[in-house]
N, C-alpha and C positions, 0 to 999 in steps of 0.2 A: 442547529447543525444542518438540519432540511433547508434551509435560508442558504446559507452557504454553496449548498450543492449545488441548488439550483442557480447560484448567479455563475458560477463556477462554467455549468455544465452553457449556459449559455453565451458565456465569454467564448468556449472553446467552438460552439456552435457557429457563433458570429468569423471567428479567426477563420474555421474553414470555409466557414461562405464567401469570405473575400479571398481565399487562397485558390476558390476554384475545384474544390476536390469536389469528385463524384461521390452520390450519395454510397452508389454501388461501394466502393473503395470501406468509406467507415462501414456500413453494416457489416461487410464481411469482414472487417478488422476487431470489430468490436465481436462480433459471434464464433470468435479463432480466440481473442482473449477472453469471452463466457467460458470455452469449451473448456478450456487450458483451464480456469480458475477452479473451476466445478472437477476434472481430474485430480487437480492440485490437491483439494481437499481431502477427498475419497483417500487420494495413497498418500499424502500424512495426516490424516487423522490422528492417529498413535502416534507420532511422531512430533505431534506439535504440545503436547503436552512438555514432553521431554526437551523442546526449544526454549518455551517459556519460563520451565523453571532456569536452565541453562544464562539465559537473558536477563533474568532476576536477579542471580548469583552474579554473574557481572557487574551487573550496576550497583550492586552491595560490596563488591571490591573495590570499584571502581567508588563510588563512596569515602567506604572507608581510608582506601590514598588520600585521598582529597582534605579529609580531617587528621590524619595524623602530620600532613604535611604542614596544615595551616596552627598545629597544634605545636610543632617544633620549632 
């Protein structure tokens, strides 16, 4: 998965050095989506519990359509 990242993160590296962007431009892009990330967390914490099972439940209906359809 670190393999990945990394060819990933240098793909996107490469794109903006031939697009011209200031480095100015990403760091402060990327440290306004840290902030946001790291807030994000804090205030749903408790809340992502309650998504996950939510999300679970879903795909277990979402499932079960799937089988009784193929089942009739």
């Amino acid at each position: 998965m670190s393999i990945i990242t990394s060819i990933d993160a240098l793909a996107v590296g490469l794109s903006f050095g031939f697009l011209k962007i200031s480095i100015i431009v990403i760091g402060t892009v990327m440290f306004i989506r840290a902030l946001a990330d790291v807030s994000r967390r804090k205030i749903c914490r408790l809340r992502m519990n309650r998504i996950g099972v939510l999300g679970g439940l879903t795909l277990i209906v979402i499932g079960a359509r799937i089988l009784i359809e193929h089942l009739t």
